[in-house]
C-alpha positions in Angstrom: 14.8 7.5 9.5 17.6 5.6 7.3 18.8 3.6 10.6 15.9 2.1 10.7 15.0 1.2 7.5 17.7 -1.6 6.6 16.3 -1.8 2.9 17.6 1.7 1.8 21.0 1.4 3.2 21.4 -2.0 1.6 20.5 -0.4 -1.8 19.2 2.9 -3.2 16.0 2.5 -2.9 13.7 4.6 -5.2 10.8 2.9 -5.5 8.1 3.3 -2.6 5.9 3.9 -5.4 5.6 0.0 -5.7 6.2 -1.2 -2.1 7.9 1.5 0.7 10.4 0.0 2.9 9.7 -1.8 6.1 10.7 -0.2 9.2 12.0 -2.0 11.9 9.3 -0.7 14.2 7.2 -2.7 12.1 9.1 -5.8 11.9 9.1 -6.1 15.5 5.6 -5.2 15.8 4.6 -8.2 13.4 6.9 -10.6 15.2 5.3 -9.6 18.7 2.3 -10.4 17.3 2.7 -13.8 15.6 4.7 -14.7 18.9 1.8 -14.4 20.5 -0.7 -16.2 18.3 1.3 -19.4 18.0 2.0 -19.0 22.3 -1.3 -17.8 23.4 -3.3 -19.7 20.5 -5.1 -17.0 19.3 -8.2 -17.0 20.9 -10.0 -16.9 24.2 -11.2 -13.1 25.6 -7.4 -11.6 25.5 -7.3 -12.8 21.9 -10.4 -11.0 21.3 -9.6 -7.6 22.8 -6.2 -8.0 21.0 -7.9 -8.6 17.6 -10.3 -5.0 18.5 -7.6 -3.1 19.7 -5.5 -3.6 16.6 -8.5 -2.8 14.4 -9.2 0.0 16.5 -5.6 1.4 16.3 -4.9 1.2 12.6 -8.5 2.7 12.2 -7.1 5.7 14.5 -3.9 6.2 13.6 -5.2 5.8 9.2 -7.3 9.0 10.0 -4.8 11.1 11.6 -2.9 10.4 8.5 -5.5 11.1 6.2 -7.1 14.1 8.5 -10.5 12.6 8.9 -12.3 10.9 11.5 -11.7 6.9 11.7 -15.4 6.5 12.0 -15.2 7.2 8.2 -12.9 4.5 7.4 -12.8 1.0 6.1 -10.5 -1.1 6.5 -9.7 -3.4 3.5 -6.2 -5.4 1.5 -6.3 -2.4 -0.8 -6.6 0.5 -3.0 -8.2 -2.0 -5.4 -10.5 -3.1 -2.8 -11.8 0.0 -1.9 -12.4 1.1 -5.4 -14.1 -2.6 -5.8 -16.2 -1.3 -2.7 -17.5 1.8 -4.2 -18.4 0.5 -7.8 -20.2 -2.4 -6.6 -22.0 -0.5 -3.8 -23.8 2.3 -6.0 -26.8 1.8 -8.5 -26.3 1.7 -11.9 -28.4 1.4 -15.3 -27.3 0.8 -18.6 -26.0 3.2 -19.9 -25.0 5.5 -17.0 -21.6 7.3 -17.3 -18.5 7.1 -15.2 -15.9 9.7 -16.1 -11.8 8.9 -15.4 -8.2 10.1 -16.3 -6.3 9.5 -19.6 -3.2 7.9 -17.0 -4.5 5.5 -14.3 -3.4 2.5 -12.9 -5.3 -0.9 -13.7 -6.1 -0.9 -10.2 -9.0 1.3 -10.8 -9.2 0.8 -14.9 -9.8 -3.0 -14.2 -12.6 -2.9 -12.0 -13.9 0.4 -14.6 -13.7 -2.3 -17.3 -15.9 -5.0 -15.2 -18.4 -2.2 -14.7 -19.1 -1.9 -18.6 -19.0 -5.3 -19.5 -21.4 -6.4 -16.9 -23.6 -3.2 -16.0 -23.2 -1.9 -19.2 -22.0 1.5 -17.8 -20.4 3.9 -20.3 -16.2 4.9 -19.1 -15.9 8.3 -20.2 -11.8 8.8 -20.2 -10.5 12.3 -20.3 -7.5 14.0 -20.2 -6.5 14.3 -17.0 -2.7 15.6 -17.5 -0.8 19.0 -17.4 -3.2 20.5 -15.2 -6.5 20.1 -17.5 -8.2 17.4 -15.2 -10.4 20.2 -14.0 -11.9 21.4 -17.2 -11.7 17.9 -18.6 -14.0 16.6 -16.3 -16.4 19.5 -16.3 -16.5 19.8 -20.3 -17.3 15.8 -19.9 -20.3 16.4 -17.2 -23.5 15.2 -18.2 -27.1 14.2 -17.5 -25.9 10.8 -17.4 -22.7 11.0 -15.0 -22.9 8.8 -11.9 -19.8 8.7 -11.0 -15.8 10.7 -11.3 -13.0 7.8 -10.8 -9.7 9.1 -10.7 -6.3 9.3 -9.2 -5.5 12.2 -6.3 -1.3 11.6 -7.7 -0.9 10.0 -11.3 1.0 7.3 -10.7 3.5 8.1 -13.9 4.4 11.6 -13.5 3.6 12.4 -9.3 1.2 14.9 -10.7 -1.1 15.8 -7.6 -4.6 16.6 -9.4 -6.5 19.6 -8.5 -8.9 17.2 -6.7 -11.1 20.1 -4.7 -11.8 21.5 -7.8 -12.8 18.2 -9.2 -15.3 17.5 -6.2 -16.6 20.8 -6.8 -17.3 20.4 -10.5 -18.9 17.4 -10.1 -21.1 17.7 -6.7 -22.0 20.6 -7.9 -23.9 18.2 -10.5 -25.3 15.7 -7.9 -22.0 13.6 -9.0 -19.7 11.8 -6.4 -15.9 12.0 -6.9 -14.1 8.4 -6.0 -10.0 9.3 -5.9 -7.8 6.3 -6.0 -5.3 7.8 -3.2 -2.5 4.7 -3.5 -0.2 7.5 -4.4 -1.3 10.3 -2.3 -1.2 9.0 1.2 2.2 9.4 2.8 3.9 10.9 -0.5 2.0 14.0 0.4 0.0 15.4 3.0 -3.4 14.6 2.9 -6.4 15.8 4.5 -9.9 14.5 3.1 -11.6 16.9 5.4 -10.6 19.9 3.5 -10.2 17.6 -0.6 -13.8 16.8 0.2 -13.9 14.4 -2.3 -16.6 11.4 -1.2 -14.8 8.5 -1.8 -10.7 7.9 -0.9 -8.8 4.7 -1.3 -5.4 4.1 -0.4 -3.1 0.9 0.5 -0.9 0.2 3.5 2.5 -1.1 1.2 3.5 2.1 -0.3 4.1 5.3 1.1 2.7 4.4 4.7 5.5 1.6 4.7 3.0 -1.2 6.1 2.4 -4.2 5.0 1.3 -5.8 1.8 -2.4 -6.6 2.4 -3.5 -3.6 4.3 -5.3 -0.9 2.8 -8.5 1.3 3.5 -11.8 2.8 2.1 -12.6 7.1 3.3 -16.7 7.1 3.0 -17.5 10.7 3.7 -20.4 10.3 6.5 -23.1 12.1 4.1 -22.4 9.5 1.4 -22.9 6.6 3.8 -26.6 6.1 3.0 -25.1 5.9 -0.5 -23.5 3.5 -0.8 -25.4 -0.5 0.2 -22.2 -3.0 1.4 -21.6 -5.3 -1.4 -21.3 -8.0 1.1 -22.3 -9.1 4.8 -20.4 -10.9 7.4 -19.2 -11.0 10.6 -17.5 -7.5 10.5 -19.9 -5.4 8.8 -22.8 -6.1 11.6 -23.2 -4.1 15.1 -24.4 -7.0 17.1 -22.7 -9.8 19.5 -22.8 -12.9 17.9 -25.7 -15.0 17.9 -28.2 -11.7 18.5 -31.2 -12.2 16.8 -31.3 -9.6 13.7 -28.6 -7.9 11.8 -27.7 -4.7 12.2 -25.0 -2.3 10.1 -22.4 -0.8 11.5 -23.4 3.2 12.0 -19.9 4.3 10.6 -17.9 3.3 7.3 -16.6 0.2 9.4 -20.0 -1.4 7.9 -17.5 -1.8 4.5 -14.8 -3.6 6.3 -13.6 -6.8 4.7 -13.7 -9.9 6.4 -10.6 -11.8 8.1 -7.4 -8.9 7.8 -4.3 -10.3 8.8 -3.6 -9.5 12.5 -0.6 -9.7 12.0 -0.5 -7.4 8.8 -2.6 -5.0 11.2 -0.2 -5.2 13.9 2.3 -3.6 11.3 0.5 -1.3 10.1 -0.5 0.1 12.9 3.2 0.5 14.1 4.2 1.8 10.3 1.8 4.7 10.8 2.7 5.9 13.8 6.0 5.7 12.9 5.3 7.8 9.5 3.3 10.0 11.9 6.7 10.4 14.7 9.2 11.6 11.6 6.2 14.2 10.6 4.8 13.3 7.7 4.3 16.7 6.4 8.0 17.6 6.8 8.9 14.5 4.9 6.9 15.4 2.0 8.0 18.6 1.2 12.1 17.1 2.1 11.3 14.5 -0.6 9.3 17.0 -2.7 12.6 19.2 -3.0 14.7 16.0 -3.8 12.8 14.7 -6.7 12.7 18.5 -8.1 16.7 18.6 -7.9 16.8 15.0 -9.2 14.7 16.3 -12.1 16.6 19.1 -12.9 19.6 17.1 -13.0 18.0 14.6 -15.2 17.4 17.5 -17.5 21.1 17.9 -18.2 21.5 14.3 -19.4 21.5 14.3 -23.0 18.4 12.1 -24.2 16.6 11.7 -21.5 13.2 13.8 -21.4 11.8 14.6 -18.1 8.1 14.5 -17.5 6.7 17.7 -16.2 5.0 16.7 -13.1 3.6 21.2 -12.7 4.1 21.1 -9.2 5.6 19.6 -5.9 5.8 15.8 -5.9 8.3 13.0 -4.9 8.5 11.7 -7.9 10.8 11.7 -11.1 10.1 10.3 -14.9 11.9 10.7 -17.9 11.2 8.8 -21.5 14.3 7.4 -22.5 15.6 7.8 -26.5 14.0 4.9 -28.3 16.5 2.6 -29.0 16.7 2.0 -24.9 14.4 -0.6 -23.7 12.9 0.5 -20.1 13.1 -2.9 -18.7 16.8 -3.4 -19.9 17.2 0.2 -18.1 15.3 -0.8 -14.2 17.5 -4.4 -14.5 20.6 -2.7 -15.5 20.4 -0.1 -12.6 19.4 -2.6 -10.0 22.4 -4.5 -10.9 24.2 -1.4 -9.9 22.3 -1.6 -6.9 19.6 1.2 -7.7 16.1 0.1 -7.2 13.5 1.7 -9.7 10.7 0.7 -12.0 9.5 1.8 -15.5 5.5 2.5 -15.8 3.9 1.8 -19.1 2.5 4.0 -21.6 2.7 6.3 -24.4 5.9 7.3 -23.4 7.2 4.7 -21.3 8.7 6.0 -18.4 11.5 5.2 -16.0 9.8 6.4 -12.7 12.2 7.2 -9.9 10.1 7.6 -6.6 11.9 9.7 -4.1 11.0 9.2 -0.2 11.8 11.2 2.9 14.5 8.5 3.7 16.2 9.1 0.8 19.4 11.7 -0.1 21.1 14.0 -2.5 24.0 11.7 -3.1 21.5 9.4 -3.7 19.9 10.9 -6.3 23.1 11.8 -7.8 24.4 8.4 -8.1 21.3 7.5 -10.1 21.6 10.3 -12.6 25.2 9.2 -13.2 23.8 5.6 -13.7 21.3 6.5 -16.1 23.9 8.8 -17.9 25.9 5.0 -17.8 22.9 3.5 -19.5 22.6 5.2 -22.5 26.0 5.1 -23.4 26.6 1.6 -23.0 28.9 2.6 -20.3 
């Protein structure tokens, strides 16, 4: 994999948990396309077929990768999208009750917070850490519960959360479980057929190693009726053009978002198959093993304190002593040519993220680094 990624043999690069590196695959895939568009100008019946078949293919190729059917999937820019998408597509009354986790991203506690202040919906946040999301959700359960928002891999720690056990707490209350997956898909295996949970959100830039811009929206088919499309256009409706009527798509593509990037589609359709070629459950557990070696190692370096993720994950985080600033830290380590990014907090964490591309030596070098850090050296 590290031949053809030219970003991790330039640097060490420990941070797909922002943006994963671009494989060439995808590159050329992108260029193709935009060649193209500027030669062919876009349009005409070829254009058209192109612009299907590439929405067609990253639809496919997104559900292989999440083990679901594409005809549950919505394509979108983002997790944020997608988590926009479900919030504005359910009913709500003041004073109904969403319940989420003590450590998410603002990618789902933003669009939580424009929920309250303009539905006047209640956020329930509950400790979701150290394996206690499961009875914290349930002891939070109420009358009053429309919805569980939550991550499927806190995006501070790695820690994968018992999500089948969530989505059985809360269905088994009527209540729909929405899992921001930005950190689950590609970092681990995933497969939304057996987590069950109703909603699952991911983006394209991370782990899958697409594009910025890309990103889908997992409706499970019984919650379709569920959930209204919190806009129309051209994408959401299953008629030609110019048809008298309007008619929704059968399938989650009715919550597709208008005008994609081709060209982003174009690579990430070739970044998925080529996650999917190098086995993406193979890579998992190979970068699963790496981050728990890296974490022991950081163990032995006097004042760092490593965050117990309580199972496999591909990540590392430690809380550094106080008197080091994490942003000092991430600078001072990319100067040395080590790419990783600190996550804020009560601790603030350095958060190393470790990918399949990745090695031992790697990991290693940053230890030795970070050891460099805190004594000034």
């Amino acid at each position: 994999m590290r031949a053809e990624l030219p970003s991790v043999t330039a640097r060490i690069y420990l941070n797909t948990g922002t943006f994963g590196p671009v494989p060439r695959v995808t590159w050329d895939a992108m260029r193709r396309h935009l060649d193209w568009a500027v030669t062919s100008g876009r349009i005409g019946s070829a254009g058209l077929d192109h612009w299907h078949e590439l929405e067609a293919e990253a639809r496919s190729q997104l559900a292989v990768v999440l083990g679901c059917r594409s005809e549950e999937l919505a394509l979108n820019h983002s997790t944020t999208d997608g988590v926009n998408t479900v919030l504005a597509g359910l009913s709500w009354r003041a004073g109904d009750e969403v319940i989420t986790g003590s450590v998410e991203h603002p990618g789902l506690t933003e669009p939580l917070a424009h929920l309250a202040q303009t539905r006047g919906v209640v956020v329930r946040t509950v400790d979701t850490t150290g394996g206690r999301a499961v009875a914290s959700v349930t002891a939070a359960l109420n009358d009053r519960t429309r919805l569980v928002a939550c991550s499927h891999v806190l995006w501070s720690t790695g820690e994968v959360l018992d999500l089948p056990g969530i989505v059985a707490a809360a269905n088994g209350r009527g209540v729909p479980v929405l899992a921001d997956g930005a950190q689950g898909a590609g970092a681990i295996a995933v497969d939304l057929t057996a987590l069950g949970c109703d909603f699952y959100t991911v983006s394209g830039q991370k782990w899958l190693c697409g594009p910025s811009g890309t990103g889908a929206l997992h409706v499970r088919s019984d919650r379709l009726d569920h959930l209204m499309p919190p806009w129309r256009g051209y994408v959401t409706n299953d008629r030609s053009p110019g048809a008298p009527g309007t008619e929704l798509w059968p399938g989650a593509r009715r919550f597709d978002v208008g005008a994609i990037s081709l060209v982003a589609l174009a690579g990430l359709a070739a970044s998925l198959r080529w996650r999917i070629e190098h086995g993406i459950a193979a890579g998992a557990d190979y970068a699963a093993a790496l981050a728990e070696g890296l974490r022991d190692r950081l163990a032995g370096v006097p004042g760092l304190e490593v965050a117990d993720p309580g199972g496999p994950t591909p990540f590392a985080a430690v809380a550094l002593p106080p008197p080091v600033d994490p942003d000092t830290a991430v600078r001072r380590l990319e100067s040395d040519g080590i790419l990783i990014r600190w996550v804020p907090g009560r601790p603030l964490l350095l958060r190393a993220s470790v990918g399949p591309w990745n090695t031992d030596q790697e990991c290693a070098r940053l230890v030795r680094a970070l050891g460099g850090v805190l004594t000034g050296g």
